[in-house]
Legacy VTK file of the C-alpha trace (Angstrom):
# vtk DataFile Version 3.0
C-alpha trace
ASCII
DATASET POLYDATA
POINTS 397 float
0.000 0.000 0.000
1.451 3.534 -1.305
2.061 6.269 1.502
2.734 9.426 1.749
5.960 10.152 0.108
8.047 12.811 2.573
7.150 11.372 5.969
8.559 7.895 4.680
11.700 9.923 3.302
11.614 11.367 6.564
12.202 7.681 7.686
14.425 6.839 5.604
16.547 10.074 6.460
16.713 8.597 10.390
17.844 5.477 9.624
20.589 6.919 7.393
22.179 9.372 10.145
21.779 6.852 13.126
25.857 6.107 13.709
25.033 3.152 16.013
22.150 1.767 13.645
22.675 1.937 10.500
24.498 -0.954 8.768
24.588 -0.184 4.652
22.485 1.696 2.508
22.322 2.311 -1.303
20.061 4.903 -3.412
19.319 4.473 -7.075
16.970 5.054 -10.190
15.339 8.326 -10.623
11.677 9.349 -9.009
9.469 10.830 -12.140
10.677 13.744 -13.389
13.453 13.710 -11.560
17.592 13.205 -12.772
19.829 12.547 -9.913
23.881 13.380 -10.606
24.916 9.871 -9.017
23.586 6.445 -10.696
24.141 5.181 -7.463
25.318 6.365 -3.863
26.280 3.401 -0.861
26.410 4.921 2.598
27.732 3.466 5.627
29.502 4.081 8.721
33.313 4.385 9.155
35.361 4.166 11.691
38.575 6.545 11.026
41.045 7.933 12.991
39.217 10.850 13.727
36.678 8.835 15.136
33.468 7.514 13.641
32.114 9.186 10.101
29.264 8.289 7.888
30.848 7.465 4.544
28.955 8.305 0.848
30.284 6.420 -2.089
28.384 8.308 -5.407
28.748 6.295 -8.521
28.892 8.139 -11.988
28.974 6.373 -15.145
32.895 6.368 -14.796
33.841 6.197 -11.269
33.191 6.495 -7.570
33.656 9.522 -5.664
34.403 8.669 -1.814
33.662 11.345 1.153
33.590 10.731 4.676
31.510 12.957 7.054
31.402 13.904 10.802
28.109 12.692 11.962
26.229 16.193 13.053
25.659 19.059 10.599
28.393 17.968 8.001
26.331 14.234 7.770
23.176 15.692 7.872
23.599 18.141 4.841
25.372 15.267 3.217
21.990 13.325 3.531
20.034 16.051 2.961
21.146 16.949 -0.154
21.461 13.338 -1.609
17.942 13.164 -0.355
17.292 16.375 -2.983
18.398 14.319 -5.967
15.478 12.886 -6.516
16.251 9.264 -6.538
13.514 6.513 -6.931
14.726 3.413 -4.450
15.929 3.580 -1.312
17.447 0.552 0.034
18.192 0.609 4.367
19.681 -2.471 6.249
20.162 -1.013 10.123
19.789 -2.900 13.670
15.848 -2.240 13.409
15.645 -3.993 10.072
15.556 -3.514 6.573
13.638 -0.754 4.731
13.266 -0.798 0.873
11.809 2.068 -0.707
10.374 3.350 -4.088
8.533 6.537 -5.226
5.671 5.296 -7.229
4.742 7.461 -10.634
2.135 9.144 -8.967
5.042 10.170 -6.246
4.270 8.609 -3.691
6.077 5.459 -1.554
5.601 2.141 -1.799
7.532 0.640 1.271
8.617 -2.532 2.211
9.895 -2.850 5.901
11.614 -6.196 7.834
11.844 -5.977 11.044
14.776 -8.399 11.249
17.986 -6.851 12.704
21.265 -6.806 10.223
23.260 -7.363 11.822
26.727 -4.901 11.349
30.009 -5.871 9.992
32.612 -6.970 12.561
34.426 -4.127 12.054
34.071 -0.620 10.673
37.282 -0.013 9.390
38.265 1.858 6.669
37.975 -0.236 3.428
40.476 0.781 1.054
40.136 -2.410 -0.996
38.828 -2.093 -4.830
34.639 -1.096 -4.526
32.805 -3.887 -5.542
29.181 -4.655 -6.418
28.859 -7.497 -3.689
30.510 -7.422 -0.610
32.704 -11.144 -0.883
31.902 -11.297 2.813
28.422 -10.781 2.446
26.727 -14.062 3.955
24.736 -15.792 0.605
28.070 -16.218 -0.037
28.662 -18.666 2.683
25.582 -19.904 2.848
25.806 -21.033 -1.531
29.387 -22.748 -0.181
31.834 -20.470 -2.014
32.904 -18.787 1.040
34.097 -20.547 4.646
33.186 -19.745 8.035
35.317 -16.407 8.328
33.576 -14.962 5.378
36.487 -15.865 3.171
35.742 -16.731 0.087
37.460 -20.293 -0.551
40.355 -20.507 -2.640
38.793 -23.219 -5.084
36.224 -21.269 -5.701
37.268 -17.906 -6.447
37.093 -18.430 -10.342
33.507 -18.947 -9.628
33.398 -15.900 -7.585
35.063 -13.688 -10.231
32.744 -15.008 -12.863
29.773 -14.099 -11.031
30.882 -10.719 -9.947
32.043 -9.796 -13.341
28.842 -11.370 -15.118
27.050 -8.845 -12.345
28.877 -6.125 -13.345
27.972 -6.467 -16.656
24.485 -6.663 -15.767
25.043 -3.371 -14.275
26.454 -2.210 -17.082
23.366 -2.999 -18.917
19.843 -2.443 -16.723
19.615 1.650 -17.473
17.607 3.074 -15.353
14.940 4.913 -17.169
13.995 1.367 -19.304
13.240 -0.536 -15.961
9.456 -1.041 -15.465
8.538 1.385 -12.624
4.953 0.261 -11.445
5.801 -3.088 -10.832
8.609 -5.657 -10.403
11.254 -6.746 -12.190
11.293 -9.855 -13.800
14.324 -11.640 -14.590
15.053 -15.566 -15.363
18.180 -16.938 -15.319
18.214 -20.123 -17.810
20.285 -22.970 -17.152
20.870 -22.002 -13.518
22.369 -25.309 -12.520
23.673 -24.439 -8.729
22.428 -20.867 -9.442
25.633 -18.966 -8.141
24.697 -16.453 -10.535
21.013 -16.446 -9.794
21.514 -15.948 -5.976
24.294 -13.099 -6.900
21.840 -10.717 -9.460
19.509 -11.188 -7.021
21.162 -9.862 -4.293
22.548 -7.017 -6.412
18.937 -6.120 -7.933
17.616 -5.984 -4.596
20.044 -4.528 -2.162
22.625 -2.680 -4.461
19.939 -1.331 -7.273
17.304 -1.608 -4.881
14.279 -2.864 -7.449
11.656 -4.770 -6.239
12.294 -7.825 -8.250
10.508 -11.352 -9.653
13.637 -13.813 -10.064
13.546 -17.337 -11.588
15.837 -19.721 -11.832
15.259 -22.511 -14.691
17.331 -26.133 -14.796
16.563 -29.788 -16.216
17.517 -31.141 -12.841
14.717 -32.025 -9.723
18.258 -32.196 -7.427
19.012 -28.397 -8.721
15.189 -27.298 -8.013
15.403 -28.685 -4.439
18.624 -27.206 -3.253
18.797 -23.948 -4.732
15.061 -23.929 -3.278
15.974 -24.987 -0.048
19.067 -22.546 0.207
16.561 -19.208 -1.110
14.520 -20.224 1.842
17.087 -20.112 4.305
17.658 -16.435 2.879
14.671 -15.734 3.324
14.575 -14.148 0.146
10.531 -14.671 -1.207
11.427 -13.042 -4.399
13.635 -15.568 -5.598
12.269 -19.086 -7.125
13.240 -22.133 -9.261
11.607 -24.747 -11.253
12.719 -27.742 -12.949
12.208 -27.893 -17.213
13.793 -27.493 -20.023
14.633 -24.111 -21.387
12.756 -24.095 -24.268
9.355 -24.939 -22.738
9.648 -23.995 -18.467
6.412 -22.828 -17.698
7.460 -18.702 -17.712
4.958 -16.218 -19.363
7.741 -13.657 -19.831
10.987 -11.611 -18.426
12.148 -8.625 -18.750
15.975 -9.518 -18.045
17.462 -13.208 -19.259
20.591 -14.629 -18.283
22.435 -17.601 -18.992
25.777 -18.459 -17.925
27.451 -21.346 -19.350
24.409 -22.978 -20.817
26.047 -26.171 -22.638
26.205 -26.431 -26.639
22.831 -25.042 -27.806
21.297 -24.535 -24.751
22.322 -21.221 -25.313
20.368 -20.965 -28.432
17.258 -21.872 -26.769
17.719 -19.359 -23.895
18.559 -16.556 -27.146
15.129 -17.908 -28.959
13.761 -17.663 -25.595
14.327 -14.459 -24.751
13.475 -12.953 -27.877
9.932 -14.988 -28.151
9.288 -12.942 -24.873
10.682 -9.416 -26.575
12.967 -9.384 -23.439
14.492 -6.222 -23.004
17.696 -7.285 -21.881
19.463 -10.081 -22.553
22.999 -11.101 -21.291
24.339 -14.749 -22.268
27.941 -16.272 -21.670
27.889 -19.329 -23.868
30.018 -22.371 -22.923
31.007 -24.788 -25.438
30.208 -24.783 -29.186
29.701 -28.615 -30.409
26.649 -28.144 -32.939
28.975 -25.868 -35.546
32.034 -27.900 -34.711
30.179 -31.067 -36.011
29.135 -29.158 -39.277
32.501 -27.758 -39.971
34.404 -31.257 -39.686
31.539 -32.999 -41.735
32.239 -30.783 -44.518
35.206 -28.841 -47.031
35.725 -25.303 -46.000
35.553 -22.652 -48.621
38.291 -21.864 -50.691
41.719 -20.502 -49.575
40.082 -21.423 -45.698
41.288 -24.783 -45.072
44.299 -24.097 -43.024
41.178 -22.751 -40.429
39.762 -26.010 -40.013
42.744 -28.422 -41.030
43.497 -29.058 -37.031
41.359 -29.829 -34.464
42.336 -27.014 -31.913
41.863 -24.212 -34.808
38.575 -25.568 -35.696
37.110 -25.860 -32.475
38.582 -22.306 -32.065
36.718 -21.105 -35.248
33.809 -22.838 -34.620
33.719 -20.972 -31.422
33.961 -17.169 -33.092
31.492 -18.317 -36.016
29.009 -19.598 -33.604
28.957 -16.097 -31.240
29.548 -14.222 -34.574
26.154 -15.570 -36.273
24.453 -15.541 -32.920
25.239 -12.216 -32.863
24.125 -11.158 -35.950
20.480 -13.094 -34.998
19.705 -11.079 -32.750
20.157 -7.894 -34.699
17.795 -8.783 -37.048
15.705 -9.724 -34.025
15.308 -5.996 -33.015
18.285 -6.050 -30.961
21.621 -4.083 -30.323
23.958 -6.758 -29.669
27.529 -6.304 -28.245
30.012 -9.184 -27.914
32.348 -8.751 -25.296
35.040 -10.429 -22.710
33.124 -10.320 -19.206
36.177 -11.752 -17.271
39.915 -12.676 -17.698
40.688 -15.632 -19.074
42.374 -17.188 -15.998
39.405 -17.446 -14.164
37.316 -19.374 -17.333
38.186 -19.936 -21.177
34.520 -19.387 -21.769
34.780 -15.904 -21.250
32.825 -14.257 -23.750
29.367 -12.284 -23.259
26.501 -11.647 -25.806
25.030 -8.685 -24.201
22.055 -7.554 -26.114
19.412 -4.812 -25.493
15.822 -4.548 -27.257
15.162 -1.609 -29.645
12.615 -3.373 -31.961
14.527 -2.025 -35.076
13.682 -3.681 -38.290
16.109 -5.954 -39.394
19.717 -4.219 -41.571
19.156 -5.303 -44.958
23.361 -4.995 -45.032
23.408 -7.421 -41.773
20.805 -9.923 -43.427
23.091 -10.112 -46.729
26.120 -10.448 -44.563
24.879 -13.553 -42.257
23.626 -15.924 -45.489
26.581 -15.115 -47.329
28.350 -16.472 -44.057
26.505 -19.341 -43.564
26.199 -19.894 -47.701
29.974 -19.335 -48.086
30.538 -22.457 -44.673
27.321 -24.195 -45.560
26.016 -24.180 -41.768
22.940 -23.750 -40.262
22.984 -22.368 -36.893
20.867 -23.643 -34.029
19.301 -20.498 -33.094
18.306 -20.070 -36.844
16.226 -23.021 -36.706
14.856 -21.476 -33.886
13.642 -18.081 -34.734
12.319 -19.832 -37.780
9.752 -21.105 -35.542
8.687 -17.515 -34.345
5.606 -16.048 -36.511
7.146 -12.403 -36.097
10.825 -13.673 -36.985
LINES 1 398
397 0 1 2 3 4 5 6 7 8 9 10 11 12 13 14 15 16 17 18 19 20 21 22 23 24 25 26 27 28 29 30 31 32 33 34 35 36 37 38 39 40 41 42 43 44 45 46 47 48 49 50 51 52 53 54 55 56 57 58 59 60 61 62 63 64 65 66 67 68 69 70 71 72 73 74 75 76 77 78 79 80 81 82 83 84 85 86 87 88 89 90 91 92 93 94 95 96 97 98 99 100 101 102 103 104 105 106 107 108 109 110 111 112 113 114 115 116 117 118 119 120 121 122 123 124 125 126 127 128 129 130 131 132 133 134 135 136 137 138 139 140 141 142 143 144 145 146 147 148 149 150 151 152 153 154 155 156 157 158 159 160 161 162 163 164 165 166 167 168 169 170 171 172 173 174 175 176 177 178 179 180 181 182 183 184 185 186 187 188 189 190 191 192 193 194 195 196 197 198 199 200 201 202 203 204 205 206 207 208 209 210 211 212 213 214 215 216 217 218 219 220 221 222 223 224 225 226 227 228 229 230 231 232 233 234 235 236 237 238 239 240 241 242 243 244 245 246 247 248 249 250 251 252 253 254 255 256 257 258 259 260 261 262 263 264 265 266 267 268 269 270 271 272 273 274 275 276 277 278 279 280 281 282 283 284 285 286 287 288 289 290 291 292 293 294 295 296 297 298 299 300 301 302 303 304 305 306 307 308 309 310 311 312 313 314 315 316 317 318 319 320 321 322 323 324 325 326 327 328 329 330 331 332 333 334 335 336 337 338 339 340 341 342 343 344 345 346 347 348 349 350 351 352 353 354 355 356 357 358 359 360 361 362 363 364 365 366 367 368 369 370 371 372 373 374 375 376 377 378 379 380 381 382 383 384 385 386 387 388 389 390 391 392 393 394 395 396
């Protein structure tokens, strides 16, 4: 139920300059009509030298901008005037709970409220590591198995953990503010979830960095996947986060508005690609993992002219199966109404399979000069692509 808007900012503004309360808390997204300088600012408590401070961390679209303020009149204009920005969530984790907060289009707040203490971090020092999305001591962490008892995360799994925060970060990169659905929640499926590392990670970040209200589902072929990753969101207590075991081409979802898929095997990732755009998703960020279906066309068959030497060994044609694969998937989904970037997500030492199709909706018709350029492509290497066969299928492709 919507209340009125400044007594809940009023709230809000409490929480924020309570030095023994508050824990973490993160603004975002723009209230209607509204254009805030920062795309995002984290607050927090500090404990420096000088004794105890309330510390703002403003993101731009470039950087973040760090300042530290005495709690008294120097916090309290700090707060104030982030509270003038205009921005639409407000996200509040203190010792009397957690507050999440969003100015409706007709300007008023919709607020959600837990009255379960957070509990504050062991210590408030100074962080001068690297700002990142997730805190790596936050506790899903531990409780998903990638971190120990300490917090830590483990040293086997920290390729895992660099994936997901990267993937996240790309995410971020992506979900613009302004094209996010602001009278009602987010939707988002992740497709091929498996142990859902990266469904339990964009969840948090939605909710507690970007503050959204948000719909999450996590898709697998596996009852055992279902049942944990199940089990471990209801030790979270996170309600907004689900799973359910099918296939990605026909799980019972009626739509999203964000799809991931990380690592979806072979053409797996073509179904989660004809998924998405059979929904019109508007964002759509896929890592693919390995590229069989091509592979098995290119060795089946001569190469084109003057192109043998790129399929005469087995390394260089797995390779180039690999870049034509991304390369025509690519090009799909431009003709599917979509701007489509292709892009290394994460280093290479912490997974070979480290490239991203990151693709955003625009509905534009398809490029004649893109059309001409895929069949002459597939024409010139005589293969079909998986998520050709598809779109095929789709009465508006």
């Amino acid at each position: 139920m919507a209340e009125p808007l400044a007594p809940a900012l009023a709230d809000i503004r409490s929480l924020l300059l309570d030095p023994e309360g508050l824990v973490r808390a993160v603004a975002s997204g723009a209230a209607r009509g509204s254009e805030p300088k920062w795309r995002r600012v984290e607050l927090r408590p500090v404990e420096l030298k000088a004794g105890r401070r309330l510390q703002v961390v403003a993101y731009d679209e470039r950087q973040a901008h760090t300042s530290n303020h005495a709690y008294g009149p120097a916090a309290e204009a700090a707060v104030d005037g982030l509270m003038a920005e205009g921005f639409g969530n407000w996200h509040v984790e203190s010792a009397k709970g957690t507050t999440q907060l969003r100015v409706t289009k007709k300007g008023e707040a919709q607020v959600h409220r837990d009255s379960k203490p957070v509990e504050a971090k062991p210590a408030l020092a100074h962080n001068r590591e690297k700002n990142r999305l997730l805190d790596p001591k936050d506790r899903f962490w531990q409780v998903l198995g990638l971190a120990d008892a300490s917090g830590a995360i483990k040293p086997s799994r920290q390729d895992k953990y660099r994936q997901v925060e990267a993937f996240v970060q790309a995410l971020d990169a992506a979900l613009k503010p302004d094209k996010l659905p602001a009278d009602r929640p987010l939707r988002v499926v992740d497709l091929g979830c498996g142990n859902a590392y990266l469904t339990f990670a964009a969840y948090r970040f939605l909710t507690a960095t970007r503050c959204l209200t948000v719909q999450m589902v996590g898709v697998d072929s596996k009852a055992q996947a279902r049942e944990r990753n199940t089990a471990l969101a209801a030790q979270l207590g996170w309600d907004g986060l689900s799973f359910i075991e099918g296939s990605i081409a026909e799980a019972p979802v009626e739509g999203a508005d964000v799809v991931l898929a990380l690592h979806a095997c072979d053409t797996a990732t073509d179904d989660a690609l004809a998924r998405a755009v059979a929904w019109k998703a508007p964002f759509v960020l896929a890592a693919p993992c390995c590229h069989h279906d091509l592979q098995a066309q290119l060795k089946d068959q001569p190469p084109p002219p003057a192109y043998a030497m790129l399929t005469r060994h087995g390394i260089l044609r797995e390779r180039f199966a690999d870049v034509l694969t991304d390369a025509l998937r690519a090009n799909l989904l431009r003709q599917a109404g979509y701007r489509t970037e292709v892009v290394e997500f994460v280093g290479s030492q912490h997974t070979p399979r480290n490239t991203l199709l990151r693709a955003t909706r625009t509905g534009a018709a398809p490029d004649p000069k893109q059309v001409a350029e895929y069949e002459e492509l597939v024409k010139s290497w005589n293969v079909r692509p998986k998520l050709a066969d598809l779109l095929a299928t789709q009465p508006a492709f």
